[in-house]
Backbone as CSV, one residue per row, in Angstrom:
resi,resn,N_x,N_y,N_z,CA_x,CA_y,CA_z,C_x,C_y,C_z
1,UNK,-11.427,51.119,-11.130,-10.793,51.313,-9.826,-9.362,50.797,-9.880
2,UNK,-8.391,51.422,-9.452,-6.730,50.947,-9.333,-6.743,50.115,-8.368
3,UNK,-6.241,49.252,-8.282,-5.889,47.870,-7.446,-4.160,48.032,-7.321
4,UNK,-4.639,48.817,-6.295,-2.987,49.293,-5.230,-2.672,47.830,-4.933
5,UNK,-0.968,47.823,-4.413,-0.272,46.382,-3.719,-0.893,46.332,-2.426
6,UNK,-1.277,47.403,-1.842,-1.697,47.466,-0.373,-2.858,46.714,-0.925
7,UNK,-4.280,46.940,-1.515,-5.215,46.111,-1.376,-5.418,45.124,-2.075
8,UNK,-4.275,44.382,-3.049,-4.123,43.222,-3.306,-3.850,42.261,-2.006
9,UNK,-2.980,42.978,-1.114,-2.193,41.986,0.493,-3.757,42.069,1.191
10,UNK,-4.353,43.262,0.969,-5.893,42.961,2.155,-6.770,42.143,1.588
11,UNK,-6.730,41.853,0.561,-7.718,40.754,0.017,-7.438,39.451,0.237
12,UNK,-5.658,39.597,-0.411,-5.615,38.097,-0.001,-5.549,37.495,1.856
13,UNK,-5.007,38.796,2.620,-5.389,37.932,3.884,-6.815,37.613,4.375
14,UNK,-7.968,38.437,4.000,-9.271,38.724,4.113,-9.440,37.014,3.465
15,UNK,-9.403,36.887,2.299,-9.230,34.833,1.960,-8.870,34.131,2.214
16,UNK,-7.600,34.411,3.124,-7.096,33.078,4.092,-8.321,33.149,5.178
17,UNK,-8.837,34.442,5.982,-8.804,34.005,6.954,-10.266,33.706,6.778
18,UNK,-11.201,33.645,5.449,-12.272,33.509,5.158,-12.425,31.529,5.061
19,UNK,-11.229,31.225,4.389,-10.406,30.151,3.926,-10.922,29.230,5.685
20,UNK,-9.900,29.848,6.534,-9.728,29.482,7.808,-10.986,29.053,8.219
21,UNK,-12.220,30.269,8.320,-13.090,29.673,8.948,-13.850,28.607,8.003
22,UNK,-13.980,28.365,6.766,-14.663,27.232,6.470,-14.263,26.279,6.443
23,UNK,-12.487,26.060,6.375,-12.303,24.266,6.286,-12.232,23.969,7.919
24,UNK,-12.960,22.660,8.425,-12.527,22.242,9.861,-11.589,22.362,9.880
25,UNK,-11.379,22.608,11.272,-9.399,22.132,12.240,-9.442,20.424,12.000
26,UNK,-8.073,20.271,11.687,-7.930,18.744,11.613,-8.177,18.106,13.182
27,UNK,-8.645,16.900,12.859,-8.872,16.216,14.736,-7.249,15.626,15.192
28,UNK,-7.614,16.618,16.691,-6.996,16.402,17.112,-6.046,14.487,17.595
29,UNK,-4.781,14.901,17.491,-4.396,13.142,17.748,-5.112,12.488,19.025
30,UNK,-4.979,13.709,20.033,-5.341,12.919,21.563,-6.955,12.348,21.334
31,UNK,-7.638,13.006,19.863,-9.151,12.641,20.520,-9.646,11.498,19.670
32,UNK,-8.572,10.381,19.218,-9.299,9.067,18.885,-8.905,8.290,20.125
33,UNK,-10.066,7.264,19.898,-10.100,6.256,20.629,-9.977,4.820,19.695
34,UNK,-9.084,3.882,20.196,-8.937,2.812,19.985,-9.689,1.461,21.144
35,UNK,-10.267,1.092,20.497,-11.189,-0.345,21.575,-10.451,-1.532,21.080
36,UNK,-9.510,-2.353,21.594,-9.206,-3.521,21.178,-10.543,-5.018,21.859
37,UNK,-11.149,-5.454,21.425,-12.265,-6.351,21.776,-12.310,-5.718,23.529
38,UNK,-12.618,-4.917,23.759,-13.154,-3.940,24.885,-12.383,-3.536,25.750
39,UNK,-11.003,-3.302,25.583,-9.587,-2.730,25.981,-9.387,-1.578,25.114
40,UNK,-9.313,-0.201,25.987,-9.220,1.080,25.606,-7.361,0.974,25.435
41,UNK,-6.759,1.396,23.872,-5.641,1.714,23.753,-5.191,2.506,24.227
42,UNK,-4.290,2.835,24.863,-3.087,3.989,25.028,-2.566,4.819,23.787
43,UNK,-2.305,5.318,24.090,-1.231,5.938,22.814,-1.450,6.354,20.845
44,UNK,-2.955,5.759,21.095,-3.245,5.840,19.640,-3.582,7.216,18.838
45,UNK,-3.067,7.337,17.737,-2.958,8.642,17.151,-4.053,8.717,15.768
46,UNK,-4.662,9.713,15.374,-4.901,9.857,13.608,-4.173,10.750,13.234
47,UNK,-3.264,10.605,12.667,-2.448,11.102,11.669,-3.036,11.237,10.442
48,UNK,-3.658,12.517,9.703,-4.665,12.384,8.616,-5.584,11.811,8.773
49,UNK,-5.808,10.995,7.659,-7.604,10.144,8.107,-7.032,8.459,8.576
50,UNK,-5.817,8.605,8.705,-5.597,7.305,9.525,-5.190,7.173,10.893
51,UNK,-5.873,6.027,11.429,-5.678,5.689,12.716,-4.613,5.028,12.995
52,UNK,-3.379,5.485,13.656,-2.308,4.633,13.921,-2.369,4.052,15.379
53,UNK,-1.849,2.883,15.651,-1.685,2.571,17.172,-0.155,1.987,17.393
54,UNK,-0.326,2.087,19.002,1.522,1.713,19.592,1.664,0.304,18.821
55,UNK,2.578,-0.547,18.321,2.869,-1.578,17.942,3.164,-2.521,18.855
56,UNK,3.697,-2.290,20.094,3.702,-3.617,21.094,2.626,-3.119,22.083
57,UNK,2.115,-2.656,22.471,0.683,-2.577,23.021,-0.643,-3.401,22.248
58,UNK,-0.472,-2.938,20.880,-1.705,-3.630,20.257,-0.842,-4.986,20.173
59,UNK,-0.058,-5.485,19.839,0.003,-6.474,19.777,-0.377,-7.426,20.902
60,UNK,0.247,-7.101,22.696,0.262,-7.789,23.670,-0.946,-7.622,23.863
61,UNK,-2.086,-6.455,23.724,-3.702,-6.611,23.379,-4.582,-7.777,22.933
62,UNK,-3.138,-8.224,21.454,-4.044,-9.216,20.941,-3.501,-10.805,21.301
63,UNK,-2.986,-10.693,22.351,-2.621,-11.808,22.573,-1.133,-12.210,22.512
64,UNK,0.079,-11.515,21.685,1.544,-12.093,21.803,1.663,-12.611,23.088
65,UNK,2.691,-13.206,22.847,3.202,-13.405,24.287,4.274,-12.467,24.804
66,UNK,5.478,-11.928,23.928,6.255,-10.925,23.808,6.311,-9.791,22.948
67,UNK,6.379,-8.438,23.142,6.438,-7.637,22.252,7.101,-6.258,22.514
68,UNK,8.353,-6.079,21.360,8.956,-5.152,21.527,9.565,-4.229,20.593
69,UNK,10.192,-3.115,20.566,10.559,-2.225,19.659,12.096,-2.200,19.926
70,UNK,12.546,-2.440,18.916,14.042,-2.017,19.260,14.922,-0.915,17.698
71,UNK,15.203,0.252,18.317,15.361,1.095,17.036,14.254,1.607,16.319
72,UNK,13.994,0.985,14.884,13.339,1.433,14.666,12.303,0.182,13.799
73,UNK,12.372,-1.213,14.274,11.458,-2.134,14.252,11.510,-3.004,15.660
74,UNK,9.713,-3.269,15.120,9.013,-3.955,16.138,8.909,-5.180,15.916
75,UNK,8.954,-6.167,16.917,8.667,-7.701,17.128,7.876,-8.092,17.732
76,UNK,6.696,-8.957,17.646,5.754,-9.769,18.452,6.259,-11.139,18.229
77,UNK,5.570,-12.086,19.104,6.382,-13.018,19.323,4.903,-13.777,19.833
78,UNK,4.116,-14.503,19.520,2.958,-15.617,19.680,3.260,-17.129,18.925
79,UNK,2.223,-17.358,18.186,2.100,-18.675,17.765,3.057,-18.189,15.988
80,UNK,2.889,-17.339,15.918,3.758,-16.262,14.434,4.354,-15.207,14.584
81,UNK,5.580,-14.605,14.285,5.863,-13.567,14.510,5.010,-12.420,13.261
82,UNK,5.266,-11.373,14.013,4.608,-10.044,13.485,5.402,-8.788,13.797
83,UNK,5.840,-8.356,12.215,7.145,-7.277,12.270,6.756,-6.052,11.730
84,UNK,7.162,-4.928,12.192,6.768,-3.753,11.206,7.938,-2.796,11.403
85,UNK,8.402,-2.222,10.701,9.632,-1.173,10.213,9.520,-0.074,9.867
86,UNK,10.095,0.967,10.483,9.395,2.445,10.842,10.160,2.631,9.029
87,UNK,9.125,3.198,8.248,9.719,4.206,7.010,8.834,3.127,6.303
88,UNK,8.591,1.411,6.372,8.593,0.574,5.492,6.983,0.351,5.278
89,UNK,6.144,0.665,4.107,4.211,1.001,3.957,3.622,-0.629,4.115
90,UNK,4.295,-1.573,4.952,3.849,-2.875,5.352,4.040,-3.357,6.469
91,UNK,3.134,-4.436,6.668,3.528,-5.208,8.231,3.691,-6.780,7.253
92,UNK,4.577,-7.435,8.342,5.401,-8.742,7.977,4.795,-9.810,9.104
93,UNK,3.915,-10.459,8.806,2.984,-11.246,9.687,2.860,-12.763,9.284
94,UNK,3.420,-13.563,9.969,3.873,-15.382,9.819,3.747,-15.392,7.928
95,UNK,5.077,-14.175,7.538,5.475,-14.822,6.411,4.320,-13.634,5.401
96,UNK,3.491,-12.884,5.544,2.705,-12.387,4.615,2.859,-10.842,4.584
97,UNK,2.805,-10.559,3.417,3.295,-8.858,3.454,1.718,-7.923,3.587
98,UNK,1.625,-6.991,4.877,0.404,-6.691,4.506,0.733,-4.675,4.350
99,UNK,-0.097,-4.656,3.345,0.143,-3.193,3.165,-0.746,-2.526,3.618
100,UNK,0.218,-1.087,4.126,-0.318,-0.050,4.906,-0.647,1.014,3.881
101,UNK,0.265,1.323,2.622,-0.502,2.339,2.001,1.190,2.809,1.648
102,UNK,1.168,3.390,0.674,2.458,4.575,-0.076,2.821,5.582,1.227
103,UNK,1.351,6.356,1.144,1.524,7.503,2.022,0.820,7.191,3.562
104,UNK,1.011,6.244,3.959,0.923,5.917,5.605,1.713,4.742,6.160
105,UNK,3.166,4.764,5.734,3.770,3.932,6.750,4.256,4.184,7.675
106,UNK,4.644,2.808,8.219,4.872,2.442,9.706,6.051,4.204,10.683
107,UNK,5.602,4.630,11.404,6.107,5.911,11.499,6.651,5.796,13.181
108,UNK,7.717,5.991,13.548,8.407,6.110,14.662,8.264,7.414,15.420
109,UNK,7.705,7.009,17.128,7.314,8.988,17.737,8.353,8.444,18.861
110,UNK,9.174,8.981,18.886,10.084,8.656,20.576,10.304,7.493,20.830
111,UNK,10.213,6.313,21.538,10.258,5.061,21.481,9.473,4.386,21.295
112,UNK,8.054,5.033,20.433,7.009,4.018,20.687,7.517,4.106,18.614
113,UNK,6.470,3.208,18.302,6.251,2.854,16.615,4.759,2.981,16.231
114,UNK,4.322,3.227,15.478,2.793,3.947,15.218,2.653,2.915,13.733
115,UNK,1.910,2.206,13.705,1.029,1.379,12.897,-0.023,1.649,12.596
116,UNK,-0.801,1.897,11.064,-2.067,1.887,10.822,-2.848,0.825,11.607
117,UNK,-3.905,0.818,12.199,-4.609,-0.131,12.620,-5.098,-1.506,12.163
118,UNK,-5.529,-1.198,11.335,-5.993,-2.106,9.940,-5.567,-3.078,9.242
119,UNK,-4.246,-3.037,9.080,-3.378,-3.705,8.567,-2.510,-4.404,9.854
120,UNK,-2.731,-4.058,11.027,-2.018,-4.401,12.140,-3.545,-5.301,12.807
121,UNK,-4.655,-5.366,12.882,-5.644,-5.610,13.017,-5.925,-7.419,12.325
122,UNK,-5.384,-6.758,10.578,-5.616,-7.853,9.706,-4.835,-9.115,10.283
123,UNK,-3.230,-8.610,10.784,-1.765,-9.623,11.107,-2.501,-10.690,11.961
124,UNK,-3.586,-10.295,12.970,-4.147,-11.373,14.335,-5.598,-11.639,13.574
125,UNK,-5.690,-11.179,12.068,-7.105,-12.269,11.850,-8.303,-11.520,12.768
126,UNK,-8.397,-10.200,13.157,-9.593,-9.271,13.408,-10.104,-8.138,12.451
127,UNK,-11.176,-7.528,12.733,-11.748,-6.565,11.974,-11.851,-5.613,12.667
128,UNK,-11.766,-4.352,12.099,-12.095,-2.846,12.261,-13.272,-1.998,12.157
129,UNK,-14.060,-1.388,12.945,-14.818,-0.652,12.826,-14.566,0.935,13.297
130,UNK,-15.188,2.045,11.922,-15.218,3.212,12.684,-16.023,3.904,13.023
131,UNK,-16.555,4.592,13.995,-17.455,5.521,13.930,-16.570,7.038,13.704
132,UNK,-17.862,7.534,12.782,-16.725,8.859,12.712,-17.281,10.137,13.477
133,UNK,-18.454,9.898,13.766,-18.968,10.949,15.209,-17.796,10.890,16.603
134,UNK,-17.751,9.993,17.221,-16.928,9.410,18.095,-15.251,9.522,17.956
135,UNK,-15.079,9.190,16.327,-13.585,8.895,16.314,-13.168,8.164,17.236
136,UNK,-13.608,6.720,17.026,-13.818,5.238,17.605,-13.469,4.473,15.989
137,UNK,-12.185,4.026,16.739,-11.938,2.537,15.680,-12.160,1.261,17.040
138,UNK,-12.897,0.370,17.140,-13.288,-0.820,17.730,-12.957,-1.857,16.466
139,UNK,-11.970,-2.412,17.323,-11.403,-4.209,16.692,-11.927,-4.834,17.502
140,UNK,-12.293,-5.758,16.297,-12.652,-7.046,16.951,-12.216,-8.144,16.329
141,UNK,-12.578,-9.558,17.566,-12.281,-10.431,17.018,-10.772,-11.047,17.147
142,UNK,-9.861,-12.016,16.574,-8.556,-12.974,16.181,-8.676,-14.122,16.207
143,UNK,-7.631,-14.767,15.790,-7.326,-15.517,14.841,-6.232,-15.485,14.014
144,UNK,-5.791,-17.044,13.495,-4.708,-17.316,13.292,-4.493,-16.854,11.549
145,UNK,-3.465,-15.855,11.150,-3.346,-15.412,9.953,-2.546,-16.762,9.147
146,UNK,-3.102,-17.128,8.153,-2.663,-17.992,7.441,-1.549,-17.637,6.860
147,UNK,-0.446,-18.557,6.568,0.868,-18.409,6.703,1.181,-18.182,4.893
148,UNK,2.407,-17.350,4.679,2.592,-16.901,3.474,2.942,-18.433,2.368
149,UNK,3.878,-19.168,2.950,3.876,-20.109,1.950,2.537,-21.235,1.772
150,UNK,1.549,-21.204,2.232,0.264,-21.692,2.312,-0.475,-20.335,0.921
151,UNK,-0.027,-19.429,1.651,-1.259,-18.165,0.497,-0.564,-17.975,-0.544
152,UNK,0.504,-17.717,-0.647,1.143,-17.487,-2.082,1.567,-18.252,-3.055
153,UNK,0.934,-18.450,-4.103,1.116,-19.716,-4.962,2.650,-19.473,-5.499
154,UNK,3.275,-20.630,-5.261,4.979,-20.394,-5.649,4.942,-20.194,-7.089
155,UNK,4.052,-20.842,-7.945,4.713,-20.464,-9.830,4.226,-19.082,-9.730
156,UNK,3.275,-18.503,-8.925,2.375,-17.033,-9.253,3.769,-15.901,-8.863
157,UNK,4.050,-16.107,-7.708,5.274,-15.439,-6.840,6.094,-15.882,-7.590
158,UNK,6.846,-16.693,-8.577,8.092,-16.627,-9.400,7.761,-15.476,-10.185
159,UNK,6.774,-15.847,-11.403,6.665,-15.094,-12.402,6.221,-13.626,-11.912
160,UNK,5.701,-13.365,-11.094,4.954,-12.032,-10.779,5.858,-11.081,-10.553
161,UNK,7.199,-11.433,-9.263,8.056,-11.293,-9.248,9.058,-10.883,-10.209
162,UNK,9.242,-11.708,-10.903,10.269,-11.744,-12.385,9.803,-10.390,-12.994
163,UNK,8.683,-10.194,-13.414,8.003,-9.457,-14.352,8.124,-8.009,-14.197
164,UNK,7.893,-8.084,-12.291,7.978,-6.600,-11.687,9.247,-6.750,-11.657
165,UNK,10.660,-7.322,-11.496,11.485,-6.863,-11.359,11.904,-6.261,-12.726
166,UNK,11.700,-7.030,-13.607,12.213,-6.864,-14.762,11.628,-5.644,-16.125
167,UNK,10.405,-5.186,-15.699,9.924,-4.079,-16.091,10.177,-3.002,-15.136
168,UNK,10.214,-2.616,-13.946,10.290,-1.886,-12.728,11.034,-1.991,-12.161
169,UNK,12.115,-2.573,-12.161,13.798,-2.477,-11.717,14.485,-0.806,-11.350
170,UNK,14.734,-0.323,-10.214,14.897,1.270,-10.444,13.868,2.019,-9.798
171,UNK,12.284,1.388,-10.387,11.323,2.040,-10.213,10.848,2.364,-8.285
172,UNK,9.824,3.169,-7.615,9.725,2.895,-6.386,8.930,1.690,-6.146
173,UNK,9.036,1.196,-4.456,7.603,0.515,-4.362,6.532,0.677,-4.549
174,UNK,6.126,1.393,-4.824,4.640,1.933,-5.255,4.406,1.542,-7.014
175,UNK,5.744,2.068,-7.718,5.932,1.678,-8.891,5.779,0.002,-9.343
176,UNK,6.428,-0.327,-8.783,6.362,-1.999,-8.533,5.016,-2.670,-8.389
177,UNK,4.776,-2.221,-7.050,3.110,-2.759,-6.808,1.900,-2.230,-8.215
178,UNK,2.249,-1.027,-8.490,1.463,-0.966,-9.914,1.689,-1.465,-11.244
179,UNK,2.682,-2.051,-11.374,3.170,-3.478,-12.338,2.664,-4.539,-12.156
180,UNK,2.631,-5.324,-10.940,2.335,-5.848,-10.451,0.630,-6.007,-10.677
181,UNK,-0.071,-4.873,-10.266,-1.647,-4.589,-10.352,-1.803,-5.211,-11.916
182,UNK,-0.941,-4.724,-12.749,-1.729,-4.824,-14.118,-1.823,-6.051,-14.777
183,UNK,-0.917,-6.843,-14.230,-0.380,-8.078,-14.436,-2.109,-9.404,-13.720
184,UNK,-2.161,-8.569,-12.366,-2.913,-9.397,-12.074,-4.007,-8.871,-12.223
185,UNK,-4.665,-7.786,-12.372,-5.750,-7.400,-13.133,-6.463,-7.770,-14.629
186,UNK,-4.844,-8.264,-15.530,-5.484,-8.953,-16.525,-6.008,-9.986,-16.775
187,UNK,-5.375,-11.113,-15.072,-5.323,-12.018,-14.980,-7.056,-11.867,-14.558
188,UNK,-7.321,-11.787,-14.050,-9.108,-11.159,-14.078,-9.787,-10.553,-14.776
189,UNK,-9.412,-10.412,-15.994,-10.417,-10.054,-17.150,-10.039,-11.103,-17.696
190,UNK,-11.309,-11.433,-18.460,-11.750,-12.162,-19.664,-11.238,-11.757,-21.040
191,UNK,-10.260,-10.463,-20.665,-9.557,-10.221,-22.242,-8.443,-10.687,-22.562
192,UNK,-7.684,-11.562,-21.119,-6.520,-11.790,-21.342,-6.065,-13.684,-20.367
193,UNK,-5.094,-13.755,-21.005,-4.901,-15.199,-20.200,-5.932,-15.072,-18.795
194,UNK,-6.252,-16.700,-18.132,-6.191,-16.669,-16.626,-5.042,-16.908,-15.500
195,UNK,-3.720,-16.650,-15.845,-2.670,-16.951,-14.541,-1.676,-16.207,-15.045
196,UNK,-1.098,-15.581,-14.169,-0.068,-14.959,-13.769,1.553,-15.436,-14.747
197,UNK,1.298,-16.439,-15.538,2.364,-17.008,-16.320,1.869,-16.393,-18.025
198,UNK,0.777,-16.991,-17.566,0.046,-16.946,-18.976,-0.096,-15.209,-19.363
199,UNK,-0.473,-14.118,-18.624,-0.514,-12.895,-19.221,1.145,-12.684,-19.388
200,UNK,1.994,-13.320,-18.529,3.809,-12.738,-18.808,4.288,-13.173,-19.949
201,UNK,3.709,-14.201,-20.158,4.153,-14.929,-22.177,2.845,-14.685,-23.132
202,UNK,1.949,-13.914,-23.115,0.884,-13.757,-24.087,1.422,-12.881,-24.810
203,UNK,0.945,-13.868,-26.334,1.767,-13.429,-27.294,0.437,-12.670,-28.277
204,UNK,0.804,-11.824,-28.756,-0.994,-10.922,-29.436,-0.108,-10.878,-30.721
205,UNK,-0.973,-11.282,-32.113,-0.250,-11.059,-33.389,1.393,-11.137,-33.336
206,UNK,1.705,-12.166,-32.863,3.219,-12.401,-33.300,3.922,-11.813,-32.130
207,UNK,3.280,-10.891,-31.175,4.409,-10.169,-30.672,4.224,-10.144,-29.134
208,UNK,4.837,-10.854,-28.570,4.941,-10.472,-27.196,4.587,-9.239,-26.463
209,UNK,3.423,-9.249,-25.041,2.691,-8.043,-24.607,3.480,-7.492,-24.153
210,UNK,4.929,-8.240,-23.077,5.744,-7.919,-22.730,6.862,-7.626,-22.996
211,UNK,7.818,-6.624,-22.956,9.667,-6.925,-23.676,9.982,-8.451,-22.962
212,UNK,10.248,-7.683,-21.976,11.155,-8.847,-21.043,10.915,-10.320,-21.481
213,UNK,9.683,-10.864,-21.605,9.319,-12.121,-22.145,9.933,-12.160,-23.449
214,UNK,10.119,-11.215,-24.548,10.317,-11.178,-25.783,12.360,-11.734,-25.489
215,UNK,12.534,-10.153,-24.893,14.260,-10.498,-25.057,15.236,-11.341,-23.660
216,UNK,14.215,-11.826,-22.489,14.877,-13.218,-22.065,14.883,-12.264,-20.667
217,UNK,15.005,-11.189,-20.501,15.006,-10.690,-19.050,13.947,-10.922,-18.271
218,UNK,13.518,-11.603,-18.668,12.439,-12.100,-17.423,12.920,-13.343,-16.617
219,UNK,13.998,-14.194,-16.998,14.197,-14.993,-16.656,15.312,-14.791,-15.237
220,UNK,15.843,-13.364,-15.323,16.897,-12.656,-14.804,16.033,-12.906,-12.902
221,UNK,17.248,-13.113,-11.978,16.694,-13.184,-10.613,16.116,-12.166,-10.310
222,UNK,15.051,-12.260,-9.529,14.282,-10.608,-9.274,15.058,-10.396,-8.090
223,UNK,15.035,-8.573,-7.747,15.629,-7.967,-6.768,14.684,-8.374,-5.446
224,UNK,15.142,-7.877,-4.457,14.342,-8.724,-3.193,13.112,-7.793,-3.240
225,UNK,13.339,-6.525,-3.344,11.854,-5.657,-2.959,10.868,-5.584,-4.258
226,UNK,11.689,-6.188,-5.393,10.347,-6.846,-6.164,9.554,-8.002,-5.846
227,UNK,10.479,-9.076,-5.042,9.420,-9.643,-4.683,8.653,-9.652,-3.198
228,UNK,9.152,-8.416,-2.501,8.280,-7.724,-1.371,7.408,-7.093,-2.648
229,UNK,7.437,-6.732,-3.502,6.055,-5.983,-4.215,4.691,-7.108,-4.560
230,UNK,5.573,-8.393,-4.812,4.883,-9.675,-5.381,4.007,-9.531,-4.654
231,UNK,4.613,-9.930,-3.236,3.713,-10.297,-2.118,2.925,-9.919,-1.591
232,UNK,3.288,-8.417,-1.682,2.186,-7.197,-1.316,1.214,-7.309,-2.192
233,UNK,1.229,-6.973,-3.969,0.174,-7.742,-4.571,-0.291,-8.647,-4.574
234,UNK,-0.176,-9.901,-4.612,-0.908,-11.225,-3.953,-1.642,-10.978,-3.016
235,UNK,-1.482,-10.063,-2.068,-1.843,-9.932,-0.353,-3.138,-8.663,-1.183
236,UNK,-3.262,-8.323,-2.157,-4.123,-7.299,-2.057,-3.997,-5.672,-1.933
237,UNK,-2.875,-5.591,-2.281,-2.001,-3.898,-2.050,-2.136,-3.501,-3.620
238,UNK,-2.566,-1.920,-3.523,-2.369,-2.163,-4.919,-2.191,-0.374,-4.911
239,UNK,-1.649,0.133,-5.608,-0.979,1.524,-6.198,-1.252,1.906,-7.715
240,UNK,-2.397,0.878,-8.173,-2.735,1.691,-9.999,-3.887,0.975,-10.064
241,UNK,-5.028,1.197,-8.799,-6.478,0.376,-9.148,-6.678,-0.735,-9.881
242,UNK,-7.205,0.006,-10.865,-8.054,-1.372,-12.154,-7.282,-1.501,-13.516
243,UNK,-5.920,-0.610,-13.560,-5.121,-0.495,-14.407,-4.583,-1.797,-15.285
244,UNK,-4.942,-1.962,-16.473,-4.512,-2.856,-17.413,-3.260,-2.725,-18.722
245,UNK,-3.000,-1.557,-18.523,-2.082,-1.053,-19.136,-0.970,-0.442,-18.518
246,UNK,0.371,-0.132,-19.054,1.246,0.849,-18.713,2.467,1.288,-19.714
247,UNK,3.170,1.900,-19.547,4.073,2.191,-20.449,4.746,3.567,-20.067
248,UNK,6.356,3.881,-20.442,6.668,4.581,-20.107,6.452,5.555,-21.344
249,UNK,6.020,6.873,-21.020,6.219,8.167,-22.045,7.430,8.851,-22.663
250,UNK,8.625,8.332,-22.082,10.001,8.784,-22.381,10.644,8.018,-23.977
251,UNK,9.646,6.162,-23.518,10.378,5.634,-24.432,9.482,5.006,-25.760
252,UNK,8.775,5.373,-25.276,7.127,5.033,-26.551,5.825,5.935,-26.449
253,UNK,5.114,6.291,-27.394,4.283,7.270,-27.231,2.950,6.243,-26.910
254,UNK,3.005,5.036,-27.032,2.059,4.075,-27.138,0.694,4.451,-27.835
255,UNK,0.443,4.861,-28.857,-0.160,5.581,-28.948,-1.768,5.072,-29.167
256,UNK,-2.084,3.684,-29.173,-2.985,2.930,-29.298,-3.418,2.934,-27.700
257,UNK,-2.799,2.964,-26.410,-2.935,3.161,-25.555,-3.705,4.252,-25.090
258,UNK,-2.941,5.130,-25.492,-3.337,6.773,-25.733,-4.725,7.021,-25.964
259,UNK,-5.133,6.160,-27.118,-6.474,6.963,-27.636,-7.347,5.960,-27.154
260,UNK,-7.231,4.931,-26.990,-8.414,4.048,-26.603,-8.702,3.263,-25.468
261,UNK,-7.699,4.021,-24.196,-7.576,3.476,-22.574,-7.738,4.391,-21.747
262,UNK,-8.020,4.854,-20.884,-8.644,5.424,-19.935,-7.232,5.453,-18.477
263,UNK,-6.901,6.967,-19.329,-5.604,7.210,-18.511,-5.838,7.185,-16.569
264,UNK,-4.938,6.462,-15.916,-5.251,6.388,-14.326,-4.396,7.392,-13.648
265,UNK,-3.058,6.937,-13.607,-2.021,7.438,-12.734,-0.421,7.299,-13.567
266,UNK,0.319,8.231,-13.233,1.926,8.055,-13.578,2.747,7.945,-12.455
267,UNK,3.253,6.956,-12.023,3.537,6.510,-10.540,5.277,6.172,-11.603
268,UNK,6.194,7.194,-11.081,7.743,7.313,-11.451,7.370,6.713,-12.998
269,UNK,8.093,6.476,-13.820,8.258,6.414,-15.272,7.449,5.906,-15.996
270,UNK,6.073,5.434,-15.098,5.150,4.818,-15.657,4.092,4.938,-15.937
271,UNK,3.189,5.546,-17.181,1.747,5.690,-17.038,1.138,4.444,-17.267
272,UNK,-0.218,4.666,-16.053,-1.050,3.712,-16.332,-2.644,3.891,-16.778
273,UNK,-3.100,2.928,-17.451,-3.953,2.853,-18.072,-5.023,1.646,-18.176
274,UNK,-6.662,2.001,-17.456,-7.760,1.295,-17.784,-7.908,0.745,-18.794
């Protein structure tokens, strides 16, 4: 049979619209509901499979005493302040970086500011529940978020810091935070030092795991949003899972890597590796 252009175009619209009826319509924004400990939110959206809410509403919800948006960051104002910055995948809560995700940050609609829940939830020391019949996120709970120079061990945040700046300099935040991951992922296996100093100077057969440790750039000041990456890792953010390896493909074939690690992700110049 000849397969005219005319019934190549009827097939393929006949598959969109076959297409159409089997994937759901995405849910609508108006139809989540937000419960703050039994206070129905205003304004809350799902954007994809995340739940965002207004940023000075949930906050004065959870208790601030002041809370406001000006531009395009927000301020609460209680016993800690609590900041979030439209474009920026974190909230800034008495000193602790908490991450929202690569692909769900803090997002600006008209004058309000739209926050993942979760991570805005975590800032007041409550928990999240969803139902997904309902499209019901219910928080509960607060409490006082323990303060960053209390959680972040200062030698861990030097070196962690140093390491991501100094391998991932250039690289994005996401890039960073997955430097970061591998660093402290080794620091949790049993194959490699236990602290955050000890995997940045482990030396295997003569040779340093790291350059930077080898030729002195580690010692170099880190850039500031490497050590917003620190912190975000410390805090539990992470952009390359269980990744113990990395290396760029441009400038080494690594090839021991290659055959005997369990390729993850290439997040900007970097592959990583189980």
């Amino acid at each position: 049979m000849k397969v005219t252009r005319r019934r190549i175009f009827s097939l393929a619209a006949a598959l969109i619209l076959m297409v159409g009826l089997l994937v759901p319509k995405a849910q609508a924004a108006s139809n989540v509901t937000v419960k703050v400990n039994g206070t129905t939110l205003s304004g809350a959206q799902l954007i994809g499979s995340t739940t965002y809410v207004p940023f000075a509403e949930f906050c004065r919800t959870m208790g601030a005493s002041s809370a406001s948006v000006s531009g395009k960051t927000g301020t609460a104002k209680g016993s800690y302040t609590v900041q979030a910055t439209a474009g920026n995948p974190y909230v800034v809560a008495n000193g602790r970086y908490l991450y929202t995700g690569s692909f769900t940050p803090v997002r600006q609609s008209g004058g309000s500011l739209l926050v993942p829940v979760r991570p805005l939830a975590r800032a007041y020391g409550a928990s999240v529940s969803w139902n997904g019949k309902t499209y019901t996120a219910t928080v509960t709970g607060s409490g006082k978020l323990a303060s960053g120079s209390s959680t972040y061990d200062s030698t861990d945040l030097h070196w962690l810091s140093r390491i991501i700046s100094s391998e991932a300099r250039g690289e994005s935040l996401a890039g960073k935070i997955g430097v970061g991951n591998v660093v402290l992922n080794r620091v949790a296996s049993k194959s490699f030092p236990n602290t955050v100093k000890g995997v940045v100077f482990e030396v295997n057969s003569g040779v340093y795991q790291f350059t930077p440790a080898a030729n002195g750039s580690i010692h170099d000041s880190p850039t500031e949003e490497s050590v917003i990456a620190a912190k975000l890792v410390l805090d539990g953010a992470s952009a390359a899972s269980d990744a113990l390896y990395f290396f760029n493909p441009s400038k080494t074939s690594a090839s021991w890597i290659v055959r005997n690690r369990t390729y993850l992700v290439t997040i900007g110049n970097h592959a990583f590796y189980r």
